[in-house]
C-alpha positions in Angstrom: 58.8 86.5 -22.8 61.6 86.3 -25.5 59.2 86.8 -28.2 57.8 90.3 -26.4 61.0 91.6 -26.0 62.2 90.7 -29.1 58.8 92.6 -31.1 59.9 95.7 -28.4 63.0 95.8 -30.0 61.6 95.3 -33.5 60.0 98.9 -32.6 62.4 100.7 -31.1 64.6 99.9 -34.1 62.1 101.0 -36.8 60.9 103.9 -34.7 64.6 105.2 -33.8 65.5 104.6 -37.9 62.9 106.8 -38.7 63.2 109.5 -35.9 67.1 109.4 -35.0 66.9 112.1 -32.2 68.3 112.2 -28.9 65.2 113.7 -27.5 62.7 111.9 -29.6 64.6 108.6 -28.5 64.7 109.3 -25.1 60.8 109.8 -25.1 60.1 106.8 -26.8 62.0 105.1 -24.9 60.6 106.2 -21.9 57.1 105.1 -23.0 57.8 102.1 -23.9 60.0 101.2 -21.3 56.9 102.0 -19.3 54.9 99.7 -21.7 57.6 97.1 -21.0 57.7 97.2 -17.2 54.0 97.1 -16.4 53.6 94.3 -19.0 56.2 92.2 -17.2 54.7 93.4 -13.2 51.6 92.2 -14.8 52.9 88.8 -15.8 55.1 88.0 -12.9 52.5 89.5 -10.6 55.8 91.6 -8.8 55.4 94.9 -7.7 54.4 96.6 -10.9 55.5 100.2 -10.0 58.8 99.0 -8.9 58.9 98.1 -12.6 57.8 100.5 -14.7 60.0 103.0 -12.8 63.1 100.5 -13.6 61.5 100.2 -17.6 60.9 103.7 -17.7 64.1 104.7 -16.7 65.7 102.3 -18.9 63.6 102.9 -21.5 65.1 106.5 -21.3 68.2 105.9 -21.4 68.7 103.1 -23.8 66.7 104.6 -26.7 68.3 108.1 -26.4 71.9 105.9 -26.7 70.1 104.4 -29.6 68.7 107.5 -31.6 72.4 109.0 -31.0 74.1 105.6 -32.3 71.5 105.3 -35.6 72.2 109.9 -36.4 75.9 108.6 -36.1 75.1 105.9 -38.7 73.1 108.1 -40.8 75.7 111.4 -40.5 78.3 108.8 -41.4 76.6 107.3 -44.8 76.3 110.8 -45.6 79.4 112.1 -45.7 80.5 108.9 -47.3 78.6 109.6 -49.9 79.2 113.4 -50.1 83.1 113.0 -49.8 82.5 111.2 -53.8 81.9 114.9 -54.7 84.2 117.1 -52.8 87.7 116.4 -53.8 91.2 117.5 -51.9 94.1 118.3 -54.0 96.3 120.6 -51.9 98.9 117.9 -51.9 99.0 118.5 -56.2 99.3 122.2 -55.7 102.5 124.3 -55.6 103.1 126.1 -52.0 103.6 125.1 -48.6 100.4 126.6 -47.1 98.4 126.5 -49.9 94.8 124.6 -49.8 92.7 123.3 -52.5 89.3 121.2 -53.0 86.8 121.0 -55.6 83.0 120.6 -55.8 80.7 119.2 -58.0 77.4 121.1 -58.2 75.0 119.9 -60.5 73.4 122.8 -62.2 74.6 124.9 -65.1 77.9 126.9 -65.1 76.8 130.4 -65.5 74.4 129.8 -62.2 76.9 128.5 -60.5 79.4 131.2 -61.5 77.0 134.4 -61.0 76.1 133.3 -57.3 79.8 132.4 -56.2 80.9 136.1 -58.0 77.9 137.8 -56.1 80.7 138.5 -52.9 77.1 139.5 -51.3 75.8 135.7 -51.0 78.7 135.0 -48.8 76.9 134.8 -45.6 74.4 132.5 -46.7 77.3 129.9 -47.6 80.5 131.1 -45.9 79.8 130.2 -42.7 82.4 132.6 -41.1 81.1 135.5 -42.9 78.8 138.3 -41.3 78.8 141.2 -44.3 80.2 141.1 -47.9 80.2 145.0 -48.9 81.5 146.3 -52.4 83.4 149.9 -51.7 83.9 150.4 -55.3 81.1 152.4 -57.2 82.0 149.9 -60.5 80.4 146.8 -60.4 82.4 143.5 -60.2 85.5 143.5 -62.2 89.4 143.8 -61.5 89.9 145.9 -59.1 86.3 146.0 -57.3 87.2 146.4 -53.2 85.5 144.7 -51.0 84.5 145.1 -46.8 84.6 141.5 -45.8 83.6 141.6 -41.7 83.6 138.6 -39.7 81.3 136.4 -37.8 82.1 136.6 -33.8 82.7 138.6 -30.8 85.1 140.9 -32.1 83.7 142.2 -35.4 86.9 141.4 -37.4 86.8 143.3 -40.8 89.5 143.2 -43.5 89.4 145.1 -47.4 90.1 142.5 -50.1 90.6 143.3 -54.3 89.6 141.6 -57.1 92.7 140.2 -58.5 91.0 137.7 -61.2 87.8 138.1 -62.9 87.2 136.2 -66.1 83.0 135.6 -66.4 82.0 131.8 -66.2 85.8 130.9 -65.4 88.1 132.5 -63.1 87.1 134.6 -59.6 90.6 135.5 -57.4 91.0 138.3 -54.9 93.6 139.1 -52.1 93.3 140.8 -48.7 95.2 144.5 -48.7 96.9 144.9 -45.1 95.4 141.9 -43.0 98.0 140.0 -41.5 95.7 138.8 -39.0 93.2 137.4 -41.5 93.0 133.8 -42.2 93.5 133.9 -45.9 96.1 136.0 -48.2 94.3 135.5 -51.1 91.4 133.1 -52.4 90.7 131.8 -55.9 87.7 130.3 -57.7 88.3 128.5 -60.9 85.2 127.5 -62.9 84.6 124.8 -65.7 81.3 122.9 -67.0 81.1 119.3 -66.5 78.6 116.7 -68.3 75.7 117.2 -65.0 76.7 120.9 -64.0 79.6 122.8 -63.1 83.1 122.2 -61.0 84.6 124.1 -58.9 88.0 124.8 -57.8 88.8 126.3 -54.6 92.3 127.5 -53.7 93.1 129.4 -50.9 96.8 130.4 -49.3 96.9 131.1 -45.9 98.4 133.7 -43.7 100.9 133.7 -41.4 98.7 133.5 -38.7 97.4 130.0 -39.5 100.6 128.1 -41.1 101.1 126.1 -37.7 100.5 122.8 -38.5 97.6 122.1 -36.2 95.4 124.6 -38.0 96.1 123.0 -41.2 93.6 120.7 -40.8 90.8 122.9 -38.9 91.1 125.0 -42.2 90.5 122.4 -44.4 87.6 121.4 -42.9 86.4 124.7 -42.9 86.2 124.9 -46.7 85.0 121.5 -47.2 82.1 122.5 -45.3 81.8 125.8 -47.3 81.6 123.9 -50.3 79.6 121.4 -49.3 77.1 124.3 -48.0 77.2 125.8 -51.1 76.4 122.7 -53.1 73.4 122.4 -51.0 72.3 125.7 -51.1 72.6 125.8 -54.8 71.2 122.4 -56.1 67.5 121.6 -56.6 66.0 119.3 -54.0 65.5 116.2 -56.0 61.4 114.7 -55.4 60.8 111.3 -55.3 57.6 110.4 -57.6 55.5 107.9 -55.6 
């Protein structure tokens, strides 16, 4: 008996390691919990369906607790090794509501910097970003304005100009009459590194979202920008079997 349950757990731990998802977990578990009960009714000649209701239900509810404990795991390694790349250095920065972080991203500057400088890509990396429109007739350049609207019910929309533009090094712009808008102004700094390019990512915040407790709900915002972006931007690396 020992040795059954301990090969049904030898399963569910390979099976959940591969699929870690709550649904996938709770099906599995569910059929072999099944598995499980009859085997045992079978064995202790009990009432069988009394037992592959009890193993089925178990079944459920242990492996979708499993599959959510193992996408923990695997979220957590992640980030752990994600965090290696995406650096926080607001405390080094001058000004009280300031943010910084920087990115690694392994491909060549002038990629990097034409995509990031392209306001229109936003909304693929920026997750709070609907529309990135240039007003200006010139092309990108100090001085360029720029529709930014908002992801969300109410459609927010603020004009922001270039401030900064220096190609393959320097990207900076600030908002013109948006008090209500997260950020005053935002800067990009650029440099090449030995695998691609790093980022630096500065933004100081308005009024609006100096209180303390949104310090941190902001951070996290741009980490997960960056960490988009980085993503989005580097080749998906294929293992040669």
């Amino acid at each position: 008996m020992k040795s059954l349950l301990k090969k049904v757990s030898e399963v569910l731990l390979v099976l959940f390691s591969v699929v870690p998802f709550p649904l996938v977990g709770g099906v599995a578990g569910f059929v072999l919990g099944g598995i499980v009960g009859l085997v045992v009714g079978l064995m202790l000649e009990r009432s069988i369906l009394l037992l592959v209701m009890v193993g089925l239900l178990g079944g459920t509810i242990g492996g979708r607790q499993l599959a959510l404990y193992l996408a923990r795991r695997q979220e957590e390694k992640q980030q752990a090794e994600d965090v290696v790349v995406i650096e926080d250095i607001s405390d080094s920065l001058l000004g009280e509501h300031v943010l910084g972080l920087t990115v690694l991203i392994e491909i060549p500057l002038p990629d990097v910097f034409t995509y990031v400088t392209t306001l229109e890509n936003y909304p693929q990396w920026h997750i709070v970003t609907l529309v990135m429109t240039r007003l200006s007739a010139e092309s990108m350049g100090v001085g360029s304005v720029y529709e930014h609207q908002l992801r969300g019910g109410n459609g927010r929309s603020a004009q922001l100009q270039i401030t900064a533009y220096e190609p393959n090094r320097t990207l900076a712009y600030r908002y013109l009459n948006a008090p209500d808008f997260t950020y005053q102004s935002v800067c990009y700094e650029f440099a090449a590194t030995e695998t691609g390019t790093k980022i630096t990512h500065v933004v100081e915040l308005t009024a609006v979202e100096r209180q303390p407790f949104l310090l941190s709900a902001q951070r996290i915002s741009i980490w997960r920008d960056l960490f988009t972006l980085k993503k989005l931007l580097e080749p998906v690396s294929v293992e040669q079997g």
